[in-house]
N, CA, C and O atoms as a GROMACS GRO file, in nm:
protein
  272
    1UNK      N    1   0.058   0.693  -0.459
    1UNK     CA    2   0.120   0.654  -0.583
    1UNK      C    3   0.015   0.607  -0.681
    1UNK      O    4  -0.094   0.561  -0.644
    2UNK      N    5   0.048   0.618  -0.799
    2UNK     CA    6  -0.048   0.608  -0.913
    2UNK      C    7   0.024   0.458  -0.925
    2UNK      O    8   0.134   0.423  -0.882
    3UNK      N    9  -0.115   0.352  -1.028
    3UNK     CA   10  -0.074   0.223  -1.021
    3UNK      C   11   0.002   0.209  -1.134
    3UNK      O   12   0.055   0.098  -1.140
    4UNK      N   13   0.033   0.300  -1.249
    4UNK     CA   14   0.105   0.277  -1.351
    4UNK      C   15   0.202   0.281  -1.305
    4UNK      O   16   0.265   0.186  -1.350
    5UNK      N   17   0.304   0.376  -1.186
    5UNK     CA   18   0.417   0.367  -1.115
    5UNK      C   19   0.472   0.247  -1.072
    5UNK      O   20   0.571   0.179  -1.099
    6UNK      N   21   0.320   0.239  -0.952
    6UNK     CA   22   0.336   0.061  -0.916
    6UNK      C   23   0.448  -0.053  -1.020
    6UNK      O   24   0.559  -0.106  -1.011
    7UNK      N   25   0.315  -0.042  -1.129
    7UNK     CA   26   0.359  -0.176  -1.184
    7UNK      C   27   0.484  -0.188  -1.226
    7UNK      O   28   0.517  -0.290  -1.287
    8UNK      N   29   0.581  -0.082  -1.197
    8UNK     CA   30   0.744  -0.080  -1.282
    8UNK      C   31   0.783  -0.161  -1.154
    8UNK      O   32   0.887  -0.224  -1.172
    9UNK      N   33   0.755  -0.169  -1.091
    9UNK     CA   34   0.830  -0.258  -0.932
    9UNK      C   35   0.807  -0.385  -0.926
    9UNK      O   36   0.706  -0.454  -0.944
   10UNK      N   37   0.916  -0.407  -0.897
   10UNK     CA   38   0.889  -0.578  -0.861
   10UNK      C   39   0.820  -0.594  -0.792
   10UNK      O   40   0.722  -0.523  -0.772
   11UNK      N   41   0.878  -0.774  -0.685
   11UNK     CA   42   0.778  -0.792  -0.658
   11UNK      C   43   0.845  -0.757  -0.505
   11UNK      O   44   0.783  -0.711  -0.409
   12UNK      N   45   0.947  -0.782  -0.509
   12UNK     CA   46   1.018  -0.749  -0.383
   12UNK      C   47   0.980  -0.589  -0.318
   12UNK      O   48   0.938  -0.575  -0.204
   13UNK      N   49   0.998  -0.503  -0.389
   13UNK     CA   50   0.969  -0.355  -0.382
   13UNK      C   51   0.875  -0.325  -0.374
   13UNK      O   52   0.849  -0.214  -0.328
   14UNK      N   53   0.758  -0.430  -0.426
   14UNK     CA   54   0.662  -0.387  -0.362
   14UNK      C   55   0.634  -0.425  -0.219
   14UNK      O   56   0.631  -0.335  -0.136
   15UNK      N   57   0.606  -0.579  -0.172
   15UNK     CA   58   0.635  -0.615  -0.021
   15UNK      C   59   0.734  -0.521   0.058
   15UNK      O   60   0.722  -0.509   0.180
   16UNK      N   61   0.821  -0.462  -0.002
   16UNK     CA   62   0.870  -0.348   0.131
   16UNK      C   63   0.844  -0.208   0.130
   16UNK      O   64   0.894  -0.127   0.208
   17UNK      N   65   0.744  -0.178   0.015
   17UNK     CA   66   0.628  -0.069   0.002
   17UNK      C   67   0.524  -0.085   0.106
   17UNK      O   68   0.484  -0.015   0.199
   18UNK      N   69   0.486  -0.229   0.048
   18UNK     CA   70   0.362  -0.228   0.128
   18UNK      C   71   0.375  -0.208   0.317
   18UNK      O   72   0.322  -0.128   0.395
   19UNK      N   73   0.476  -0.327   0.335
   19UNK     CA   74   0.536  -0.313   0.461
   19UNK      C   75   0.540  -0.154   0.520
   19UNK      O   76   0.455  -0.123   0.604
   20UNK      N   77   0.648  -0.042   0.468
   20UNK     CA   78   0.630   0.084   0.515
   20UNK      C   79   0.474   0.126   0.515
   20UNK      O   80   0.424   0.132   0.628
   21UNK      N   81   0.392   0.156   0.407
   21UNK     CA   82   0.229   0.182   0.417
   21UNK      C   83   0.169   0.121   0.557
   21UNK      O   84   0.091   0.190   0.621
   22UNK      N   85   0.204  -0.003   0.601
   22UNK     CA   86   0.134  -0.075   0.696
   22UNK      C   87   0.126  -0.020   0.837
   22UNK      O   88   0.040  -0.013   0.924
   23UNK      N   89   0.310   0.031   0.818
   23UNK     CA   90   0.340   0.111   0.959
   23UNK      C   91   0.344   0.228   0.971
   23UNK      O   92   0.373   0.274   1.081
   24UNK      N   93   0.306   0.345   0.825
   24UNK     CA   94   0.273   0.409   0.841
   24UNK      C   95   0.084   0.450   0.859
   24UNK      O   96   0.023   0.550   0.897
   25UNK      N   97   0.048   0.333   0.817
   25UNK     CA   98  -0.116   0.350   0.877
   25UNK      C   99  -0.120   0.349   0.971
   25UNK      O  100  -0.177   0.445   1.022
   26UNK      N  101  -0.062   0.237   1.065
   26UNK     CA  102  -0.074   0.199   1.207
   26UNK      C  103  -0.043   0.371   1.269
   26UNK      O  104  -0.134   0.443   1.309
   27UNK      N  105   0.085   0.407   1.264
   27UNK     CA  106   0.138   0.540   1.328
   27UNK      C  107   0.039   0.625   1.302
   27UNK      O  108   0.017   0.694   1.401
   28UNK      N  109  -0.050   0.658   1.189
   28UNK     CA  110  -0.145   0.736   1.198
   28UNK      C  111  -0.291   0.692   1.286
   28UNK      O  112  -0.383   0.761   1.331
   29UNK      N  113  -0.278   0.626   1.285
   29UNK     CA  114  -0.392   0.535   1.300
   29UNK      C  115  -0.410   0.568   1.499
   29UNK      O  116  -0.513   0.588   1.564
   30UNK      N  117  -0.298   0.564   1.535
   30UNK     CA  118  -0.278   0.609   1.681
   30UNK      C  119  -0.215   0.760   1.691
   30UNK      O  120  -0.201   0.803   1.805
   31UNK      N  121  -0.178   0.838   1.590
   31UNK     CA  122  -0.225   0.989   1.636
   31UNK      C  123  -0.355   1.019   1.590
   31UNK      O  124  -0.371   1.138   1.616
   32UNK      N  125  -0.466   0.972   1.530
   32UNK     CA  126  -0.602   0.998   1.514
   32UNK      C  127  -0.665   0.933   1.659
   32UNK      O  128  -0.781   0.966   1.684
   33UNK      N  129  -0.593   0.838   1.761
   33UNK     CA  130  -0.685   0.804   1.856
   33UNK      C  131  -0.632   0.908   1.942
   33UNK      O  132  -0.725   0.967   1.997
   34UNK      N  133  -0.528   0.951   1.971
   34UNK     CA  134  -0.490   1.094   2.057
   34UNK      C  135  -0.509   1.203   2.010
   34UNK      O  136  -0.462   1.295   2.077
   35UNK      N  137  -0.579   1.238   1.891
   35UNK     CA  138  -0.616   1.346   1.888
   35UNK      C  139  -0.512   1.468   1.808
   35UNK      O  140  -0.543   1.586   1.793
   36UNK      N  141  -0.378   1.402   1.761
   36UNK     CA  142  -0.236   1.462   1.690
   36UNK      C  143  -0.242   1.474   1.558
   36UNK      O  144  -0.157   1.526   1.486
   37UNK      N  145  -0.352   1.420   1.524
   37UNK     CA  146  -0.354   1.375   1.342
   37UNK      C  147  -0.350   1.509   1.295
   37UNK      O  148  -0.417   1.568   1.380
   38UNK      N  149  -0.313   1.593   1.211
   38UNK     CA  150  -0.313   1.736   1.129
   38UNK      C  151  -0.388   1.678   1.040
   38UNK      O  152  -0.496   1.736   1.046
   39UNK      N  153  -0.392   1.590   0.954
   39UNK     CA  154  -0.479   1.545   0.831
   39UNK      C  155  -0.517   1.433   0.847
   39UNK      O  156  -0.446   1.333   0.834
   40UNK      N  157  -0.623   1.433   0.876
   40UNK     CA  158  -0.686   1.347   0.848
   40UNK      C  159  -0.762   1.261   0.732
   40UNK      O  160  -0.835   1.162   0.739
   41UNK      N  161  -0.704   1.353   0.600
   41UNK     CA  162  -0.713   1.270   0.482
   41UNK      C  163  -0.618   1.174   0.422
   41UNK      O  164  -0.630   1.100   0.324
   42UNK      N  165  -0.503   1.198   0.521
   42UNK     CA  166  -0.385   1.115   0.463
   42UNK      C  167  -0.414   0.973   0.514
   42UNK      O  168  -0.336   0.885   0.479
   43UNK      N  169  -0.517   0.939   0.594
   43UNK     CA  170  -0.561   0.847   0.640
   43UNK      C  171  -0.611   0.689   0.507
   43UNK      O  172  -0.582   0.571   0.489
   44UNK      N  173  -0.686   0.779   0.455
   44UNK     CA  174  -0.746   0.750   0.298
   44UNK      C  175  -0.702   0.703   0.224
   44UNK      O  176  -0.734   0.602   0.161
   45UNK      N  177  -0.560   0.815   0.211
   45UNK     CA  178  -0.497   0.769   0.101
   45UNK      C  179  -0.355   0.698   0.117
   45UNK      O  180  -0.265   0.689   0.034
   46UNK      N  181  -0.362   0.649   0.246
   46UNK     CA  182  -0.250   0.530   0.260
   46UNK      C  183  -0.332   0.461   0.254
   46UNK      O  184  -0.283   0.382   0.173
   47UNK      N  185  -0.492   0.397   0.289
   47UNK     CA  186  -0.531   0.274   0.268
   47UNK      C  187  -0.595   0.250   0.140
   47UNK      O  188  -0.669   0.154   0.115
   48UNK      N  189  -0.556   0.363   0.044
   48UNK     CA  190  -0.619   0.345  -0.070
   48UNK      C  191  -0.455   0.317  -0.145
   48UNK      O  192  -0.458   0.262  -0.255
   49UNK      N  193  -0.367   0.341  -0.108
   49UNK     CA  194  -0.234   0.279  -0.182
   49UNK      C  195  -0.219   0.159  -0.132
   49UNK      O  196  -0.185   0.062  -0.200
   50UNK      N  197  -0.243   0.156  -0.005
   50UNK     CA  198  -0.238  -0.010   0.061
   50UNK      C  199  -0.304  -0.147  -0.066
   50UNK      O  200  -0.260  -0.249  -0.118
   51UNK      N  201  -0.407  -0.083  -0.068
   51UNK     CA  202  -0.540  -0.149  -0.181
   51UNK      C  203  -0.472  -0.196  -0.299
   51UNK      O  204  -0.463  -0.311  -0.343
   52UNK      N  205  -0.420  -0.080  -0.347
   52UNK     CA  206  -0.339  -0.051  -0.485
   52UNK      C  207  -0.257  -0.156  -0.480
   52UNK      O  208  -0.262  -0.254  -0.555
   53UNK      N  209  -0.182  -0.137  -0.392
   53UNK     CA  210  -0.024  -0.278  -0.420
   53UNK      C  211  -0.117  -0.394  -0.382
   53UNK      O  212  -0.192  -0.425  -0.474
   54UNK      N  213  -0.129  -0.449  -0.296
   54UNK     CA  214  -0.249  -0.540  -0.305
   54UNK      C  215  -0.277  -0.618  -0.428
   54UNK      O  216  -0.235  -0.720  -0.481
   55UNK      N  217  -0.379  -0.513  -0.453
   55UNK     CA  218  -0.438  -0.562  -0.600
   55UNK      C  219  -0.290  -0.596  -0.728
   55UNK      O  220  -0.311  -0.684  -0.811
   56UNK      N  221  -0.178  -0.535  -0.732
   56UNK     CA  222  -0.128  -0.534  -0.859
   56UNK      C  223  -0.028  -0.656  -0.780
   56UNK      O  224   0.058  -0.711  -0.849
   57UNK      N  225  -0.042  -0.694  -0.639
   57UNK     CA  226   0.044  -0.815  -0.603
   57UNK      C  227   0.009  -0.961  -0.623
   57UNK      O  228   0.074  -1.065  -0.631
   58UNK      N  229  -0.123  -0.926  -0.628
   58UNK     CA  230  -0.239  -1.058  -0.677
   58UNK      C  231  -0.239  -1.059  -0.828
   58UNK      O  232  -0.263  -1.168  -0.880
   59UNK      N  233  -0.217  -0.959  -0.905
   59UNK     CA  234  -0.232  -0.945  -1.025
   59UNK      C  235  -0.082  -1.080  -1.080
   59UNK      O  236  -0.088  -1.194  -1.127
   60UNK      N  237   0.004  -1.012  -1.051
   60UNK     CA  238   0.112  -1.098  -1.081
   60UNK      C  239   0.157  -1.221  -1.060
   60UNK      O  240   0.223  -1.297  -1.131
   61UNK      N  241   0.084  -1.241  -0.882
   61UNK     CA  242   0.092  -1.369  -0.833
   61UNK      C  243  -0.044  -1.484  -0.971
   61UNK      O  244  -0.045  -1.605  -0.994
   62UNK      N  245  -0.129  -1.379  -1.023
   62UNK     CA  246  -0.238  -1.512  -1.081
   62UNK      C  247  -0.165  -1.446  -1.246
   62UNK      O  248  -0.227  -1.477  -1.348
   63UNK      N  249  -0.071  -1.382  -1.257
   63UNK     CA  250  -0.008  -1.386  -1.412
   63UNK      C  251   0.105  -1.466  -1.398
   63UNK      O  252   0.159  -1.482  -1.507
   64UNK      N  253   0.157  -1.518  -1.311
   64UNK     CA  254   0.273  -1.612  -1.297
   64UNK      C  255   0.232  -1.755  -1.297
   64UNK      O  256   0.291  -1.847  -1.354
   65UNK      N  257   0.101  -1.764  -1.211
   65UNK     CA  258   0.039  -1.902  -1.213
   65UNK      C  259   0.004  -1.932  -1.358
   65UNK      O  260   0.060  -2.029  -1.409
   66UNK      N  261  -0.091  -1.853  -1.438
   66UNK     CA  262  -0.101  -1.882  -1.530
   66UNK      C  263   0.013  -1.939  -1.660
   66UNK      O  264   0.009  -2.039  -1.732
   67UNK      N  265   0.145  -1.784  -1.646
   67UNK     CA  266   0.213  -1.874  -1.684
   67UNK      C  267   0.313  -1.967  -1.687
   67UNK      O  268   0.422  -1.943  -1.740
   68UNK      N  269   0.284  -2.080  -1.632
   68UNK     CA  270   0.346  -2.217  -1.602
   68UNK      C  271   0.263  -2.257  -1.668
   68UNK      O  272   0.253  -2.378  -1.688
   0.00000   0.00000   0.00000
């Protein structure tokens, strides 16, 4: 997902984004140790969306602190 997408999501939607990404790394993560993985680039780019929400979850958490 592109992060301009991201940012239309709350904050809720994102924590159960991120959540699915987590278990879908893990599930890849153990067909790359057996040897099942077909792509091995999709590897990448779940931990590069992982990153993504991440970053735009911190973004909001220090735009909320601020404003108070």
């Amino acid at each position: 997902m592109k992060a301009h997408e991201l940012r239309t999501f709350g904050t809720a939607e994102l924590e159960k984004r991120l959540h699915e990404l987590l278990k879908e790394q893990f599930n890849l993560r153990m067909q790359q140790r057996t040897g099942q993985l077909s792509r091995p680039s999709q590897v990448k780019t779940v931990r590069r969306d992982i990153a993504r929400i991440k970053t735009l979850m911190a973004e909001q958490m220090k735009a909320a602190e601020t404003g108070q």
